[in-house]
Each structure stands twice: as structure tokens, then as C-alpha cells.
C-alpha positions as CSV (number, residue, x, y, z in Angstrom):
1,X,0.0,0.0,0.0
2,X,1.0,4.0,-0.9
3,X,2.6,5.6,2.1
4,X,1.0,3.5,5.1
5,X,-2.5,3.8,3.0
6,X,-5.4,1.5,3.8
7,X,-6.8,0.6,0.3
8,X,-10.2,2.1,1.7
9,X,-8.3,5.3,2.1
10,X,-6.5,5.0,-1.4
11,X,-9.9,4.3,-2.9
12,X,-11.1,7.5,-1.6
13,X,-8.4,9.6,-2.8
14,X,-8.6,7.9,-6.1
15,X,-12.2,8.8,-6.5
16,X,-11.2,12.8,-5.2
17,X,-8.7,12.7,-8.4
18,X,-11.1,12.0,-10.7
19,X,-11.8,7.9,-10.8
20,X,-15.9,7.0,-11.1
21,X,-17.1,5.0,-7.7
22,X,-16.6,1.8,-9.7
23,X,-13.5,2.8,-10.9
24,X,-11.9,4.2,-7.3
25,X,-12.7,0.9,-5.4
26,X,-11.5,-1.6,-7.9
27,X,-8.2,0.3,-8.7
28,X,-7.2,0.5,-5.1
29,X,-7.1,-3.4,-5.2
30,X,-5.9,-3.9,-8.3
31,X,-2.3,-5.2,-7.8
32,X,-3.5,-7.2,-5.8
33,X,-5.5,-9.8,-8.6
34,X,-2.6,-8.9,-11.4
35,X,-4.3,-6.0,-13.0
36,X,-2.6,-2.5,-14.0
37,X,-4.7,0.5,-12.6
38,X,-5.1,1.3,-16.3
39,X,-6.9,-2.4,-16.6
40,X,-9.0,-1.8,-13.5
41,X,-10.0,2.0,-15.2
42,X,-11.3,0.2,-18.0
43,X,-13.3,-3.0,-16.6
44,X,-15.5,-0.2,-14.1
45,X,-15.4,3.1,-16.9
46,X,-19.2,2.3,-17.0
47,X,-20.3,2.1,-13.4
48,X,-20.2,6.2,-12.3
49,X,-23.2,7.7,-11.2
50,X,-25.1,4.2,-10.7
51,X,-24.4,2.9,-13.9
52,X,-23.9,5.0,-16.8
53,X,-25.3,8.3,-14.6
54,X,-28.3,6.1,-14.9
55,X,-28.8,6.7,-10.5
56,X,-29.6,3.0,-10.5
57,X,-27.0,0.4,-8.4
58,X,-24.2,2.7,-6.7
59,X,-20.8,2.1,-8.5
60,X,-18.8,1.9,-5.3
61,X,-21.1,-1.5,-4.8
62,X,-20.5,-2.5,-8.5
63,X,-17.0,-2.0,-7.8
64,X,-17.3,-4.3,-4.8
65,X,-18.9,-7.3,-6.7
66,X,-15.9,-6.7,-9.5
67,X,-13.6,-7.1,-6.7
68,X,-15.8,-10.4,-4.9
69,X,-15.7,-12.0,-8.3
70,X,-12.4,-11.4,-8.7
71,X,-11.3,-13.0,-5.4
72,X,-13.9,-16.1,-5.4
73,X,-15.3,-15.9,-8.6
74,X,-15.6,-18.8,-10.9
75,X,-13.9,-19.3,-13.9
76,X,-16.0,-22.2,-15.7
77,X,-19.8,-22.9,-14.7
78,X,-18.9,-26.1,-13.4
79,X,-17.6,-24.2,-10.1
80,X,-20.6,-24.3,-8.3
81,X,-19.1,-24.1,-5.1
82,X,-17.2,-20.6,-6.1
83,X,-20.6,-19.1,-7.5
84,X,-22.3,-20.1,-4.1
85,X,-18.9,-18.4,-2.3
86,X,-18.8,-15.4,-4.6
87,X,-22.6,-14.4,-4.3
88,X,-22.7,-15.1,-0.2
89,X,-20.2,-12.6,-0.5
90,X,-21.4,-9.8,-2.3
91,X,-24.5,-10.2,-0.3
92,X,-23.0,-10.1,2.7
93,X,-20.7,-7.1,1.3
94,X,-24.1,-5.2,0.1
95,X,-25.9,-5.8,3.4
96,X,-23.0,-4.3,5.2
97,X,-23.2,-1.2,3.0
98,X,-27.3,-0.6,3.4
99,X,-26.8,-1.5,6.7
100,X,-24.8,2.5,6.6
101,X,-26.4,4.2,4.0
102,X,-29.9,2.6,3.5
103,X,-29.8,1.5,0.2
104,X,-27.0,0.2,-2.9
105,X,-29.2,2.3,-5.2
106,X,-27.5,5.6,-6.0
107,X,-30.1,7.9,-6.8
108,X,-31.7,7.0,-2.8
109,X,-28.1,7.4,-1.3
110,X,-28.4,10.3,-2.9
111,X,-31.6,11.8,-2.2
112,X,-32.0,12.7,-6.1
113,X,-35.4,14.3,-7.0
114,X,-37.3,11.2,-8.3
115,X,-36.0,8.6,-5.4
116,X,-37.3,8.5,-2.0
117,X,-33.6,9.3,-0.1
118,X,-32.4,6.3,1.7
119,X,-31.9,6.6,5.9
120,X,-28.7,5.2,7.4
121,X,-26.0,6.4,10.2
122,X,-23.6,7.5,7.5
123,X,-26.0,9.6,6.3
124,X,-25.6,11.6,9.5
125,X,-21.7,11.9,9.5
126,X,-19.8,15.2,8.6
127,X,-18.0,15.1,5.2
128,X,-14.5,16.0,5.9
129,X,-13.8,19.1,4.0
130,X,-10.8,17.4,1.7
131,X,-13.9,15.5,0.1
132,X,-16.7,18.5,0.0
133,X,-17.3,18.7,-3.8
134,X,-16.9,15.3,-4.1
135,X,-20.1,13.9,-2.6
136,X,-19.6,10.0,-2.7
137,X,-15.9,9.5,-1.3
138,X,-16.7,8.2,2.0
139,X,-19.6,6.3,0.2
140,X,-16.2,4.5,-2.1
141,X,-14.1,4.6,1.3
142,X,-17.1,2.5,3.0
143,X,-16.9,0.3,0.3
144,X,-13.4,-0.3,-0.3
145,X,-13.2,-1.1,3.3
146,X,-16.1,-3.5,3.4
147,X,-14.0,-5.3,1.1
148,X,-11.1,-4.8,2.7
149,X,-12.4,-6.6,5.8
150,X,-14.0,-9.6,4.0
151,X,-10.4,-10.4,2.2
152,X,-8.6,-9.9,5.4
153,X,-11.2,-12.2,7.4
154,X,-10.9,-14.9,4.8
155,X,-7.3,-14.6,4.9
156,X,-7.4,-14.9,8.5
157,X,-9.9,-17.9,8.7
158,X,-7.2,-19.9,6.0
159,X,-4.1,-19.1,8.3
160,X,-5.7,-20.6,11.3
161,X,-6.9,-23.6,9.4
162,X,-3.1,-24.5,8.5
């Protein structure tokens, strides 16, 4: 990790420089699966503003499945047991995230005209000024760190096995 970074923190700072939601959580792992930043840019280009600045599924929780899939994911259809691992996962992950800001569906977190706005705690924390402008950092931090956990609890869980 950059300068004692956690990849939640890197995540945030990638989206305050310009990445999309999708884009700021997947690059901050991507060294980690074998991918270039440039390769992780390109994979999430689509998911900004709930896909496409469509407001529907929130990017930074796009970028989390990316990242699930890419950890547990299958490779062939025959890995059942990897598709059953992968989407226990991501719903775990996604709970985790409405569980702070009410919804995954970007327009709601947002409280966009045409969406009822989603209720969670995070709703109710101050934005830090470095990220005022620059309304779904802590949304991307939040996920990046969801993920963040679930890969260093898994880890954890294998070591202990051995």
C-alpha cells in the first residue's frame, strides 16, 4: 500500500482525483488480482453515477462485486461451489453497505429528485472538507473497506486452518 494507505483510504483519494465510484474501489485493489490501474479503469469506466449516470446500483457497490468475483469468482460454470462463495459474499458485502447508507441504489443514497432518499448512520456523519465537492468519497471509502475486511477475514480464517 502508498505511504501507510489503507486501500479504503487510497480508494477515496482515487475517486477525489477524478476515478468514477466503480472505478476508485477496484483500482485501489488492483495489484492485488494482477491487473494494471489502467486495466481496472477500464473494466469499471461504466459504473459512475449508478451505472452509466443512470442513479440506479451505486458504482462503489459495483466495484465491490468486481472485486468479490475477482477474489472467489468462478472461472467455468462447473464451479458451483465458487458461484455459491462469490454471491454469499457480495451479499454479505451489500448488506454491510445498506446497513450505513440505507440502500445500494444511487439515486436513494443520494436523495435525487425522483427517489425517496435512503436513511442510514452515515447519512448523518460530517463530510471532511478534503472531500466536499466530491459527494460519494466516503460512500467508495465505506466500500473499499467493506471489502477490505472480507479479504482480510478470509485470509485470516485460512491461516488458522493450516
Amino acid at each position: 500500500m502508498i505511504q501507510n494507505k489503507t486501500r479504503a483510504e487510497i480508494a477515496a483519494d482515487n475517486y477525489k482525483n477524478g476515478y468514477n465510484c466503480g472505478q476508485a474501489v477496484v483500482v485501489a485493489f488492483a495489484d492485488r488480482y494482477g491487473l494494471s490501474e489502467e486495466q481496472a479503469a477500464h473494466i469499471t469506466a461504466a459504473f459512475g453515477g449508478g451505472l452509466g449516470r443512470q442513479r440506479l446500483t451505486c458504482g462503489a457497490v459495483m466495484g465491490m462485486a468486481v472485486l468479490a468475483g475477482l477474489e472467489d469468482g468462478n472461472s467455468v460454470p462447473e464451479e458451483k461451489e465458487k458461484i455459491k462463495t462469490t454471491v454469499s459474499a457480495i451479499q454479505m458485502m451489500t448488506e454491510k453497505f445498506k446497513e450505513q447508507y440505507g440502500s445500494v441504489t444511487c439515486g436513494e443514497i443520494l436523495g435525487l429528485k425522483g427517489y425517496a432518499k435512503a436513511e442510514g448512520p452515515a447519512h448523518h456523519q460530517e463530510i471532511p472538507e478534503e472531500y466536499k465537492g466530491r459527494p460519494c468519497a466516503l460512500k467508495v471509502k465505506l466500500a473499499a473497506q467493506i471489502f477490505e475486511d472480507y479479504f482480510k477475514s478470509k485470509e485470516s480464517s485460512e491461516n488458522t486452518e493450516l
